[in-house]
N, C-alpha and C positions, 0 to 999 in steps of 0.2 A: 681827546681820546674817546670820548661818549661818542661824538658824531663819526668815529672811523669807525667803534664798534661797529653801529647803527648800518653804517655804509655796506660792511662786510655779512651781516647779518641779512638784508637787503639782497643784497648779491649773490646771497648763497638761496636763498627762498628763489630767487629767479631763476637761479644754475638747475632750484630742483622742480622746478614746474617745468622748463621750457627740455631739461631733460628726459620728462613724463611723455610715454603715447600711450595710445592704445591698444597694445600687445596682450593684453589679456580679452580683447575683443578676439582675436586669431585662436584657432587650435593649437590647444597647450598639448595633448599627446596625439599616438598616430590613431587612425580611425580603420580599428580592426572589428573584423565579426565574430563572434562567437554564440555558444550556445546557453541556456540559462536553464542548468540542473543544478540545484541544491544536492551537494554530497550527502549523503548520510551511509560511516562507513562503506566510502569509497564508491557507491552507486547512490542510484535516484530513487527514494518510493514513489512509487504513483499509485494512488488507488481509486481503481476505475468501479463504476456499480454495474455488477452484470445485469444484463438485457435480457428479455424473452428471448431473445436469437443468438445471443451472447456475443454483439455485436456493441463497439463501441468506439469513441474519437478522442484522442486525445491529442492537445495543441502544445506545442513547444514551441515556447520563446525564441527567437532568435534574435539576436542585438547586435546595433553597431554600437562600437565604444570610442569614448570622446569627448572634449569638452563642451563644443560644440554640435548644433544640430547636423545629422548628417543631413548633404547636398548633394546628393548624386543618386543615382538606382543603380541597386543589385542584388543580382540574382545567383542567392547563394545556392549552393549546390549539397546534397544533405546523402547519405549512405551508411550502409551497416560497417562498424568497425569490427573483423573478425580475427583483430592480431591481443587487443589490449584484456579483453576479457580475460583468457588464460594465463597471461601474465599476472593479472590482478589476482587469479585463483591460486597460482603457487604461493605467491607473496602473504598472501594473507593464512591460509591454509596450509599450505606443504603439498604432504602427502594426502593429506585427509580430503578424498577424492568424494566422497559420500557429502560434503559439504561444500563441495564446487556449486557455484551459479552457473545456470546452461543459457547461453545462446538460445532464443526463441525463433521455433523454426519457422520456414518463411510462412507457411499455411498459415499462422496464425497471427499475420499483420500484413501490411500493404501501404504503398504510398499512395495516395491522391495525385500526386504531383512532385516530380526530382529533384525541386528546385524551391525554395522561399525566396518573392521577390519582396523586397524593404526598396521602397521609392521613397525620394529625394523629400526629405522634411519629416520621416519619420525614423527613431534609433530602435521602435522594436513591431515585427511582424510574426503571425503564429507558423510553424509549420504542423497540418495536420498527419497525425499517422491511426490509421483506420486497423483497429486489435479485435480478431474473430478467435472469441475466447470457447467456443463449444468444441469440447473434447479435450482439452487443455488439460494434463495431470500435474496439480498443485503439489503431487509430492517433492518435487522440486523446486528449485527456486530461480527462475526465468527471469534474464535479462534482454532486453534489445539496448545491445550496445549502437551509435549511433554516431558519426563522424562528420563533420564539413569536408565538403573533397575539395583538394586544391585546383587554384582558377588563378587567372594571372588576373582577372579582374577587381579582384577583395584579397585582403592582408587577412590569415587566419592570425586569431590570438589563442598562442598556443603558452599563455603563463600558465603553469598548472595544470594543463589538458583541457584548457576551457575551450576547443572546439570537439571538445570527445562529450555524449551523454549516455553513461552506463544506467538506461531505464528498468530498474526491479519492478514489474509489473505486478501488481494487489489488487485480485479483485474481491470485492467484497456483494454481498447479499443482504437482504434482511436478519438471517441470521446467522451469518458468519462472524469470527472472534473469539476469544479466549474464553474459556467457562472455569471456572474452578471445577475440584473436581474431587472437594477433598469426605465430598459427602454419595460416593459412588464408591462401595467396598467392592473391592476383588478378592474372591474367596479362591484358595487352588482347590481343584477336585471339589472332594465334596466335603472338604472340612468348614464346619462354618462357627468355629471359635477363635480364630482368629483369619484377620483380614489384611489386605495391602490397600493402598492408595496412590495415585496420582494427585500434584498440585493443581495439576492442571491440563485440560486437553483443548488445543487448537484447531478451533474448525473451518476447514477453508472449504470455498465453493464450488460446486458439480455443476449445478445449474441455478436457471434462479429460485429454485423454492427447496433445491437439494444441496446438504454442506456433509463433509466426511471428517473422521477423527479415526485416530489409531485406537485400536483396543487394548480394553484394563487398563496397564502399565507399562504400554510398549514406553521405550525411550524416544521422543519424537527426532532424535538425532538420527538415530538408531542408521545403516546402512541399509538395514533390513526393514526399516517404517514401511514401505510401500507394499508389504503381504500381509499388514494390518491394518487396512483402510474397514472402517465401518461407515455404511450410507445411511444419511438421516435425511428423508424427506417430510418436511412440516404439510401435510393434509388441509383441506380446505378446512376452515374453521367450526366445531360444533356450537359454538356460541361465543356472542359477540355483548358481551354487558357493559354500558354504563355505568361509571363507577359518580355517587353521589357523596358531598361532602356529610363527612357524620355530625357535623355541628347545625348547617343549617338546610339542611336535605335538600341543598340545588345540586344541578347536573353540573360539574365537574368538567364538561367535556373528555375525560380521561375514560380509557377501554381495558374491560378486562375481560380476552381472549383464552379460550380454550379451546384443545382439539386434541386430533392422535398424529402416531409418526410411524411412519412406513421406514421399518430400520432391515439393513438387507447389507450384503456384501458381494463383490463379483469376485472373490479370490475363495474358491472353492477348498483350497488346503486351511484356513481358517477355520471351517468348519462350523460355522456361525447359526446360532439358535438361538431364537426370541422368545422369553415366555410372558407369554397377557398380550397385552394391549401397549404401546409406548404410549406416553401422553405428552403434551407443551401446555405452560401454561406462559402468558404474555401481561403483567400486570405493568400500569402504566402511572406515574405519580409527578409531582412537581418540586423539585428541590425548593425545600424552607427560603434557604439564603441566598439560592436564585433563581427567581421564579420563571427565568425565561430557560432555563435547562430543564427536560423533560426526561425523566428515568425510566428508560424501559427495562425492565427486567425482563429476563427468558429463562423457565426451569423446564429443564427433560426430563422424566420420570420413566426409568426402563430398566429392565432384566434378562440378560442375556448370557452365553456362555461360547466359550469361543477355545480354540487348541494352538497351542503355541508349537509351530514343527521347525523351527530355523533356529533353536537354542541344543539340539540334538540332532545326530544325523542317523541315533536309531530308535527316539524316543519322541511321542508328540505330549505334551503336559498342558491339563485341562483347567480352565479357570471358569469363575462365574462371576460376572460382574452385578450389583445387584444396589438401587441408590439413584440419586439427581445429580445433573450437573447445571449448572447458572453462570449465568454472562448478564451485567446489567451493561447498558448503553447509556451514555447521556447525552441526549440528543441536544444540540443547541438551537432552539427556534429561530435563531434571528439569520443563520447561516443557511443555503440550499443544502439537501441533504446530499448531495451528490459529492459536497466537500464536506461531511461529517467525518468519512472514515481517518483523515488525519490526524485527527482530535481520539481517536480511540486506542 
């Protein structure tokens, strides 16, 4: 009985090797293309650093998918998708048209090239698309939606719309981002015993050394945000100081910048007035607990008054905004600054 065991046991180790191949060498699924945008709520951020010309490149992935190396070349074929956008916009939104993402028009992007070719031994190639960001109004919020065109040469993989990329476009500047804002009173008229506030104002970029915010207390939602744009242009610097440790008086390498700001609006029913001087100050320091993050802080210091004419259609009602607003940055050393703005 031991040695039939033994026999069968034998028999069966051979049934399973000589039954084994090599089928996990072969491709386990099909070898489609697609595109590689991280969703975030349903589109892609990208945040590009605007350029003195406000010109700039960004590369998108293109993959083949598989278990295996892809062995073959192709040339995928890439275009704007102008169907899913607005679909995305009801679905998400409704009605609330004031908070659609728009279609980025053609002026302000270009292809290099129709087509990403990925040759044989490689699963991923970049496609570039070339974004000319001057004159671009950030009061909205701009997508280049972005499609694989069908070709009888490549299988799109369409799980999930992964040959669609709905790219939200972010560009950022030195000083663009969120500022608090809860230390800038808005006074109405000319009462100035009691005040309002903002959390917070958003400040997206003009160009590259100019970012705008809505005045006082607009609502940044608001339909109406885009006849409350205030321009804030940071001025070449009045001084540039080395900042020295206070323990053992070496140079710090760290800068503390000072200057003025050229503050201005192109919506003439605003009616926007600056009193003094605006100022920036730019101080720079090193996180305790991590020394390779670099803190830059930014305070605005200004006084202004500005008329709200879209809350009444026979009354315009006067405010004075008057206070700082601050955004600190953490810059991380060890990354290019040009992938900072994700981290922000």
């Amino acid at each position: 009985m031991k040695k039939l065991n033994l026999y069968l046991a034998l028999f069966g180790t051979l049934l399973f090797f000589f039954g084994c191949n090599d089928e996990w060498k072969n491709e386990q699924y099909s070898q489609m293309v697609s595109l590689k945008a991280p969703i975030n709520d349903d589109v892609t951020f990208i945040y590009l650093r605007y350029t003195d010309d406000g010109e700039v490149t960004y590369k998108l992935p293109v993959i083949v998918s598989g278990s295996q190396m892809n062995n073959k070349d192709y040339s995928v074929r890439i275009g704007t998708d102008n169907d899913t956008l607005g679909l995305l916009n009801t679905q998400i939104y409704g009605h609330r048209e004031d908070l659609y993402f728009h279609q980025l028009p053609e002026q302000f992007y270009e292809f290099p090239k129709e087509s990403c070719f990925i040759p044989s031994g490689s699963s991923k190639e970049l496609f570039e698309v070339n974004f000319k960001f001057a004159g671009l109004d950030l009061v909205e919020k701009w997508v280049l939606p972005l499609t694989i065109l069908a070709d009888d040469s490549y299988t799109m993989n369409t799980y999930k719309g992964r040959q669609k990329a709905l790219l939200n476009v972010r560009p950022f500047n030195d000083y663009s981002g969120s500022y608090g804002a809860t230390s800038m009173n808005v006074y109405f008229g000319t009462n100035t015993s009691s005040y309002m506030m903002a959390t917070s104002r958003t400040a997206q970029v003009v160009d590259e050394n100019t970012i705008f915010f809505y005045a006082g207390i607009t609502e940044e939602l608001s339909d109406q945000r885009g006849e409350y744009k205030v321009k804030c242009k940071f001025l070449e610097p009045i001084s540039v100081d080395s900042i020295y440790d206070s323990k053992t008086g070496e140079n710090t390498g760290l800068l503390l910048t000072k200057g003025e700001l050229e503050v201005s609006s192109d919506i003439s029913d605003l009616n926007l007035h600056v009193e003094g001087t605006p100022t920036y100050t730019i101080t720079e320091e090193f996180d305790i607990d991590r020394p390779f993050i670099l803190k830059r802080t930014y305070t605005l210091t200004m006084t202004y008054t500005y008329e709200d004419t879209t809350s009444s259609e026979t009354a315009a009602f006067p405010y004075r905004c008057v206070g700082t607003m601050t955004m600190q940055r953490n810059i991380n050393t060890l990354v290019p600054f040009e992938d900072q703005a994700i981290l922000w």
